[in-house]
N, C-alpha and C positions, 0 to 999 in steps of 0.2 A: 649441956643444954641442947636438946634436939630445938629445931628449926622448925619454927609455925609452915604446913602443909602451903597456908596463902603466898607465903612468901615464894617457896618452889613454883607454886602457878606462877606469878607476875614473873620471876624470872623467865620461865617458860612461854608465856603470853608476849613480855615487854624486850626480851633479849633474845631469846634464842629465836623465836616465829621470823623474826624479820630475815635475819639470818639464812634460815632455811629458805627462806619464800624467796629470796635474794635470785636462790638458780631454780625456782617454779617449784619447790617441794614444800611438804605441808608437816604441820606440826600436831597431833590431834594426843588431849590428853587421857587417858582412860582409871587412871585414880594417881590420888596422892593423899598420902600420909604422914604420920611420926617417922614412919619405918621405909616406904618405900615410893617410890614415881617411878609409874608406868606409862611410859610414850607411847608414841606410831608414828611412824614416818612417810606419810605415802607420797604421792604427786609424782614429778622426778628422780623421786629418792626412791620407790616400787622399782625394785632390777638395776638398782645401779651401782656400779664398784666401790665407789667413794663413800657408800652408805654407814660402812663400818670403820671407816678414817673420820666421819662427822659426828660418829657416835662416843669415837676413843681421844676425842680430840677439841670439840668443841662441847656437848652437851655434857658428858660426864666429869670433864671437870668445873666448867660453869656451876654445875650441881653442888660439886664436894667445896666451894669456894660457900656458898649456903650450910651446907652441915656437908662435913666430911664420912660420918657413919650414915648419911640414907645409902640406900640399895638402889641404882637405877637399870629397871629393865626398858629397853627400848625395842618392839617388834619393826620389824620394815617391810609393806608388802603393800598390793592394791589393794585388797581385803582389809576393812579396818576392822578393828572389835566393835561390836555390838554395841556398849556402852562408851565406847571412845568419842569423845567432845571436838571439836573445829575449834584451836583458841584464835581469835578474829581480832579483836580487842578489848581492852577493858570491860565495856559493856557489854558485849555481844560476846554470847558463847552458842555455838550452833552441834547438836547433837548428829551423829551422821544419819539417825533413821529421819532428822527433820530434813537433812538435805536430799537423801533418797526421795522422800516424797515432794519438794522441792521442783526434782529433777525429773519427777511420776506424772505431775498435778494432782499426788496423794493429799489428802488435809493431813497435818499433822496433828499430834495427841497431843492436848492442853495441859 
């Protein structure tokens, strides 16, 4: 039985963000599904050595402990993806074009 896609977010949102935010890096999600969760890493995780010990060690098996067959890809760089989300909390998910504009005084798209 594959793992409902919500469940991956809330771990993602509820366990791993804080974690990360612990040493100033950030968690942004850019999809998830039956098949696969696709991360970013940026904040202080953009250029950092440890990037890929936090990936092999804390998030991917976090992951496989929810369904052991998804696929996680995890990008690490300033640069987010395009469609990549900010998980904040439960209620609050913040897209990065909303914070680009944000941090513009752009209006954001309704």
């Amino acid at each position: 039985m594959r793992a409902d896609p919500q469940r991956l977010i809330d771990l993602c949102r509820d366990v791993l963000r804080p974690l990360i935010e612990a040493d100033n890096g950030k968690l942004f999600l850019v999809s998830a599904d039956d098949n696969e969760l696709v991360l970013h890493l940026g904040g202080t995780c953009s250029g950092c050595p440890g990037a890929p010990l936090t990936i092999r060690t804390l998030i991917e098996p976090a992951v496989r402990q929810i369904d052991p067959h998804v696929r996680v890809v995890v990008t690490v760089g300033a640069k987010c993806p395009a469609n990549a989300v900010f998980l904040e909390s439960k209620d609050k998910l913040t897209s990065v074009s909303d914070q680009t504009a944000e941090k513009t005084n752009l209006p954001t798209n309704p």
